[in-house]
ZAVEXKOL-927281 format. One record per residue (C-alpha): residue in three letters; x, y, z. Coordinates in steps of 0.5 Angstrom, whole numbers, padded with zeros to 4 digits, always signed. Layout:
ALAXYZ...
***
This chain:
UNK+0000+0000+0000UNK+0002+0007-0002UNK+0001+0012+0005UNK+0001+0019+0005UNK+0000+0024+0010UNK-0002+0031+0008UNK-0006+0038+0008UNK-0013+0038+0005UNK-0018+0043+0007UNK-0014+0046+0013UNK-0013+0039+0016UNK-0007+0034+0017UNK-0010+0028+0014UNK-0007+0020+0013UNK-0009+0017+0007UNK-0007+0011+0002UNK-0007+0012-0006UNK-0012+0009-0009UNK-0014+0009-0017UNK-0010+0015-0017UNK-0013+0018-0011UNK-0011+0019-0005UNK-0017+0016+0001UNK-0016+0019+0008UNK-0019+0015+0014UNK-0027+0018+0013UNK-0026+0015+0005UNK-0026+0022+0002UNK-0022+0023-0005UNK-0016+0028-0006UNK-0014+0029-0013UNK-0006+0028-0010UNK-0005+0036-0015UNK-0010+0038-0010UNK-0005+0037-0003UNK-0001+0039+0000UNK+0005+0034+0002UNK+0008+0032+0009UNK+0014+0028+0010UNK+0012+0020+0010UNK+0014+0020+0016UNK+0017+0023+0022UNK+0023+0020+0022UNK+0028+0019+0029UNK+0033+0020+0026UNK+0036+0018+0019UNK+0042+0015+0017UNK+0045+0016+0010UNK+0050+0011+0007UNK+0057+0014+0002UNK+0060+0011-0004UNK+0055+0005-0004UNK+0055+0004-0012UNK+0062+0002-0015UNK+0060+0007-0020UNK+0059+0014-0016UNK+0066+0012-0012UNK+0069+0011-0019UNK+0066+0018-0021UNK+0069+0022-0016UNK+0074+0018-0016UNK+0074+0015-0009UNK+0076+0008-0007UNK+0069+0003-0003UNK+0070+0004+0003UNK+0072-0003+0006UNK+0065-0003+0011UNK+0059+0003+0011UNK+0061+0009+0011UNK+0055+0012+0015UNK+0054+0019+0016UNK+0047+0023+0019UNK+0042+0027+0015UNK+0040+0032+0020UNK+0033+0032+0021UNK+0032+0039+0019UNK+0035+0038+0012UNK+0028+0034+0011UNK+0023+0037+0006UNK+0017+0033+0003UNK+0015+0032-0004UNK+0014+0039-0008UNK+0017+0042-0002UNK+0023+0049-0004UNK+0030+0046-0004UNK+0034+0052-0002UNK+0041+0053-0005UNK+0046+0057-0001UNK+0050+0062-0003UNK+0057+0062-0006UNK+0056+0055-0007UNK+0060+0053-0013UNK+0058+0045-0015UNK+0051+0043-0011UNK+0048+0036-0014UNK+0042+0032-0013UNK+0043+0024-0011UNK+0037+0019-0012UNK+0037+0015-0006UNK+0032+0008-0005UNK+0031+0011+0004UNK+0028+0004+0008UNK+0024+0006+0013UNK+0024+0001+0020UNK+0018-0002+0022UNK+0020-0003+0029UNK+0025-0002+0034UNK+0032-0006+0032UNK+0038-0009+0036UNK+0044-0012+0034UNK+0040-0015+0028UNK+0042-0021+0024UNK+0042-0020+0016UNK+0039-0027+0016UNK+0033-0023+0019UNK+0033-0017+0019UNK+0029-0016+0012UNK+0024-0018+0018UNK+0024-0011+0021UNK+0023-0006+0015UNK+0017-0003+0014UNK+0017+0000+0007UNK+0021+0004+0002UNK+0021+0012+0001UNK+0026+0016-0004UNK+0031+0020-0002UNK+0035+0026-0005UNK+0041+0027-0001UNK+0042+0034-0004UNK+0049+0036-0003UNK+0054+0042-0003UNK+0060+0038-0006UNK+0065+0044-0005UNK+0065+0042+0002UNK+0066+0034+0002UNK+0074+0033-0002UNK+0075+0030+0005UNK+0072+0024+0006UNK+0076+0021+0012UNK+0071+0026+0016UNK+0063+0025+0017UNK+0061+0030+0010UNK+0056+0034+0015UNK+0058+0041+0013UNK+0056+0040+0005UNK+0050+0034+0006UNK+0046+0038+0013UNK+0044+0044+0009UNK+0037+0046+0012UNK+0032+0042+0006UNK+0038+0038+0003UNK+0034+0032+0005UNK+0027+0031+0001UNK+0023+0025+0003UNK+0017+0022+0000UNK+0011+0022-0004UNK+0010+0016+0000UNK+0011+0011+0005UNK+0011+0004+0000UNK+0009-0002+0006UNK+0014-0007+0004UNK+0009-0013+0003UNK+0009-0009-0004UNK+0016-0009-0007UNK+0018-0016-0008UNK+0026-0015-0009UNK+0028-0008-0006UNK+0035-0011-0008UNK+0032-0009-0016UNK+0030-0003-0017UNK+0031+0002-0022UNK+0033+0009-0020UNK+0032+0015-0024UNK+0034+0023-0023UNK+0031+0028-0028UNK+0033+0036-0029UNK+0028+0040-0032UNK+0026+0034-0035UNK+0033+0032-0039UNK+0035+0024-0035UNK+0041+0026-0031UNK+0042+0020-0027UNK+0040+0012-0028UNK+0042+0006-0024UNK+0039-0001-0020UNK+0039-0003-0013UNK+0043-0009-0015UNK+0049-0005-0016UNK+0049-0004-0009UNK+0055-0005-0005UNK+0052-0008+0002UNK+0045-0010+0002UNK+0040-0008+0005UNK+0040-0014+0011UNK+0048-0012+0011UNK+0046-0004+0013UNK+0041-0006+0019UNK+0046-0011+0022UNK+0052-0006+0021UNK+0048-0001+0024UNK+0044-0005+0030UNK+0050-0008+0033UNK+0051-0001+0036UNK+0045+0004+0035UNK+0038+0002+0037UNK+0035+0002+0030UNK+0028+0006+0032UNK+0021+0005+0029UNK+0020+0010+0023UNK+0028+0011+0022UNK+0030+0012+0015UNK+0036+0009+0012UNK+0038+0012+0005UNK+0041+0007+0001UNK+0046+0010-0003UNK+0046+0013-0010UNK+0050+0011-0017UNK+0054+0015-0022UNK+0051+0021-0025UNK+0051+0027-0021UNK+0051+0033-0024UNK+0051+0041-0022UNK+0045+0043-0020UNK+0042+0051-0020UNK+0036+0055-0017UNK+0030+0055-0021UNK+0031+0047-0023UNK+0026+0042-0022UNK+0028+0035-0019UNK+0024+0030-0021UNK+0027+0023-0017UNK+0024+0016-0019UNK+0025+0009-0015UNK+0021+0004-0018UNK+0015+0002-0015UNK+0015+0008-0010UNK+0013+0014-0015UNK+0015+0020-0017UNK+0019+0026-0012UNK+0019+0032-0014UNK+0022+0039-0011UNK+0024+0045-0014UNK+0031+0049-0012UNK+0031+0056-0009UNK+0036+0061-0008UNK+0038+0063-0001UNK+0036+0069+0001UNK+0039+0076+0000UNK+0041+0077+0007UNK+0046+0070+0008UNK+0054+0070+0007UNK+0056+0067+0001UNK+0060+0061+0003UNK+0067+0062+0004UNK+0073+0057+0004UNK+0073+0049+0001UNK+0075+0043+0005UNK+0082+0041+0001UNK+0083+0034+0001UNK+0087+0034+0007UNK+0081+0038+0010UNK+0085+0044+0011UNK+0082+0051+0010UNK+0084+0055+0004UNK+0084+0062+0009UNK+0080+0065+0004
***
């Protein structure tokens, strides 16, 4: 089932998509143009994962970390589907990545991979925006170039797990301004969904409504404001969200992170 949660009307509404409208609880129909949006889920925290595809490592020129290579998305980067990403000034490369996000169903410690599918309550799209001048170092958490207020989109909906088959097969897609930007599958992910969550609840109690993003494959590309990013994730829908420019009264960024991540002085 494809759940929502959004605005209709004035009020904070739950509803699944149905013949191409959204029902709420008392089984009225929205037409999804007509609503506004929320996020999927309220998420206690998100967890994103770095370089899990050879081919976006080969990209940037990286080497595959040998285990996870995890970092946080800061709840305050969340934004819903239609929602305004903003971008900020002075960046000089920002780009979108396409992300299969894994929402927990319930709560997870120390979690075998044989399992652990067991403990996931269904799939969303991520878009892991990202300042690139900000992440050369790798060796350090990428927080200052990933953790930007609206740099983590989420949605349309929350996909129960019992409708996708195989999550490790599903093809993923970014367009900008309708020109294909970015095309990959799950299958080409490096550690597997059952991977991630023993990984990660060996040491970390895993939450109901948790997100994990997944990673995403080559093809990234700069992005500006007044750009239209529509994600896809097979079987998920389709997320899309506009790119604004930040306001007249913020500093343009100064300085990047060298590959030793030290400050140019600037």
């Amino acid at each position: 089932m494809k759940n929502a949660r959004f605005i209709a009307g004035g009020r904070r509404l739950n509803g699944h998509l149905q013949d191409g409208k959204l029902i709420d609880a008392a089984g009225v129909a929205h037409a999804p143009d007509d609503v506004q949006f929320l996020l999927p889920v309220e998420p206690p925290k998100v967890i994103a994962l770095a370089l899990n595809y050879n081919d976006h490592a080969g990209e940037l020129g990286l080497t595959q970390p040998k285990e996870p290579a995890l970092f946080w998305k800061p709840n305050t980067t969340l934004l819903p589907h239609r929602g305004s990403v903003i971008y900020p000034r002075g960046a000089e490369f920002m780009h979108y990545e396409v992300e299969l996000g894994v929402i927990i169903g319930r709560d997870a410690r120390r979690v075998k991979a044989a399992d652990a599918m067991d403990y996931v309550g269904g799939y969303t799209i991520g878009n892991d925006l990202v300042v690139r001048d900000y992440v050369t170092n790798t060796f350090r958490p990428p927080m200052r170039g990933k953790g930007w207020d609206t740099f983590g989109p989420l949605g349309p909906y929350y996909v129960t797990a019992d409708e996708i088959a195989d999550p490790h097969d599903l093809k993923l897609t970014a367009h900008v301004n309708g020109d294909l930007r970015q095309e990959g599958s799950t299958r080409d992910m490096i550690f597997s969904i059952p991977e991630l969550i023993e990984h990660i609840s060996r040491f970390m109690t895993l939450q109901k409504d948790d997100v994990i993003l997944t990673g995403t494959p080559k093809g990234i590309s700069h992005v500006r404001p007044g750009d239209v990013m529509t994600l896809e994730v097979q079987g998920l829908g389709t997320l899309i969200n506009d790119i604004v420019e930040e306001d007249e009264g913020a500093e343009p960024i100064q300085g990047k992170e060298s590959k030793e991540g030290e400050w140019d002085g600037r």
